[in-house]
N, C-alpha and C positions, 0 to 999 in steps of 0.2 A: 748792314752790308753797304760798302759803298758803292757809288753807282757808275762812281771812273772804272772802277776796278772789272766790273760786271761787264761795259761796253768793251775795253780794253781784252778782255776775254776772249767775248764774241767775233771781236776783229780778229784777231790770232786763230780762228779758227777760216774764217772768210772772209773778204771785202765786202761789204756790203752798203745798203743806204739806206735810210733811217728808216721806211716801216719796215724794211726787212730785218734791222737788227730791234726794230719794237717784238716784231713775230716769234724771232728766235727769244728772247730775253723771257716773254711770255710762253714760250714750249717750255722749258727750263724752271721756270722760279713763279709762273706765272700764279700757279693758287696760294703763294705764299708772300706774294710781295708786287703791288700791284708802281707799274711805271708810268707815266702817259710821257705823250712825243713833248711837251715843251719840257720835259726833264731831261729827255734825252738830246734834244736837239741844244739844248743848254751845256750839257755835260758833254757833247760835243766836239763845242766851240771852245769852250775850257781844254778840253785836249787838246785842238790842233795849236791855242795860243801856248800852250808846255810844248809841243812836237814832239807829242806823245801818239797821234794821228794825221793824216793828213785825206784831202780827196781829189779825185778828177770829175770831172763833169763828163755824164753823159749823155750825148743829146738825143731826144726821142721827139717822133714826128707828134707837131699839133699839141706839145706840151710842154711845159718850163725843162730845161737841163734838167735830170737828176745825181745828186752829189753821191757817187760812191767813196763811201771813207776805207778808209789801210791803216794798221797799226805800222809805228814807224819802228826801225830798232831800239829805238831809247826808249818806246813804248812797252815795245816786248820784254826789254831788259828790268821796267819799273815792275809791270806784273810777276815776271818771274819772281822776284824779290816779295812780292806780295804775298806771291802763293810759297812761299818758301815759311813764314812767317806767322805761328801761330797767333791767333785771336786775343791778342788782351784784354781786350775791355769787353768783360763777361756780357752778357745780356742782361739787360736791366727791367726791373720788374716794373714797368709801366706798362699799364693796362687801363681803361677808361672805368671797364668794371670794377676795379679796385676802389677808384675814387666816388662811386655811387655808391659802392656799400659802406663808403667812408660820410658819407651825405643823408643817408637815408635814416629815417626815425626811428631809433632803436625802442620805441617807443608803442611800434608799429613790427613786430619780426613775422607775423603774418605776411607783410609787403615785402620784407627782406628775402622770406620764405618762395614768394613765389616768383621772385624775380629770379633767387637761384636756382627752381628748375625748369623755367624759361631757357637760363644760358646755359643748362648742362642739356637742355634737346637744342639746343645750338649747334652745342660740340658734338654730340653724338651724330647730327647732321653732316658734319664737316666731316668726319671721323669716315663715315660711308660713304662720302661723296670720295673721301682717297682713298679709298678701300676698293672703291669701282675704279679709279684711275690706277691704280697700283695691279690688279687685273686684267685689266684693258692695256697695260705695259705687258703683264707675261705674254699676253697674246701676239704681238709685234714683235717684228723683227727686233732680237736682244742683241743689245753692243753696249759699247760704253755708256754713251749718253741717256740707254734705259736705264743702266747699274744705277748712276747717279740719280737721274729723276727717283726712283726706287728707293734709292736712300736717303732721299730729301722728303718724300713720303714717308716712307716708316718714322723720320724726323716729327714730322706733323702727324704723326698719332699719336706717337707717345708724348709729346706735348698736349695734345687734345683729353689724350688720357688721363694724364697727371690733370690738368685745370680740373675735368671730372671728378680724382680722384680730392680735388685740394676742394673744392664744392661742395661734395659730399661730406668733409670733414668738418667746411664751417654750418650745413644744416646740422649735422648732430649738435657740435658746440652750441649752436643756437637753441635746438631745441631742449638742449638739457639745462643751460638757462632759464629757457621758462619753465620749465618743468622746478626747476629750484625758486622761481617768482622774483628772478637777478633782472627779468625782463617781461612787460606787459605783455598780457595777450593783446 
């Protein structure tokens, strides 16, 4: 996801100034896609040099200005376009676990073994952790922005649940290899 597109959003919906639009960006996307302030205050600066955003200074007693930023019309008009614009470039199967089970001693599927139900009580972790957030949405005031949170939840389960069910598939592969002597105990 990109990260113009996401700030650009949030301005369209309010003015605001960087940790407020850190807060909102993190209500929103925050268990799924983690931002810190030199990304944002980066991505920014990059918008206001396109005049895609712009800000006023406001001044507060006993502390630096703070910059409230606005999305401009030509900002508004890039997003619309954006959001108008399905996703091309599918999501790409990088994962770090990928590459340790690409690394690890085939030699060794004991280690293989217990590394993948380490990361399936990961996910199962993850899985309940929005499972409470996805609950704790019914209970609050519902409007739009719970639909979507909700929907980017149920997104992240069934992702969590697929890696589960894709785990699951390579412990059996695995162990029916050894079970065949294709791979040491």
């Amino acid at each position: 996801m990109s990260i113009k597109y996401a700030l650009l959003g949030i301005l369209a919906e309010k003015d605001l100034h960087g940790y407020e639009i850190k807060t909102s960006f993190d209500d929103k996307v925050g268990e799924f896609w983690s931002l810190n302030y030199g990304q944002i205050y980066s991505t920014l600066e990059r918008l206001e040099k396109e005049d895609l955003v712009t800000h006023d200074r406001q001044a507060q007693d006993k502390r630096p200005d703070k910059k409230i930023f606005s999305i401009t019309a030509e900002g508004r008009k890039q997003l619309e376009e954006w959001l108008a614009e399905p996703v091309s470039k599918l999501r790409a199967l990088r994962d770090e676990f990928f590459i340790k089970l690409m690394f690890m001693d085939s030699n060794n599927p004991t280690a293989i073994l217990e590394l993948i139900e380490k990361q399936k009580a990961l996910y199962l972790k993850q899985m309940n952790r929005l499972t409470q957030r996805k609950l704790a949405l019914k209970k609050s005031a519902y409007n739009r922005h719970a639909l979507i949170s909700e929907l980017l939840i149920d997104a992240g389960l069934f992702h969590s649940e697929a890696d589960i069910n894709w785990l699951t598939l390579c412990e059996s592969k695995i162990k029916a290899a050894m079970t065949k002597n294709k791979l040491s105990r």
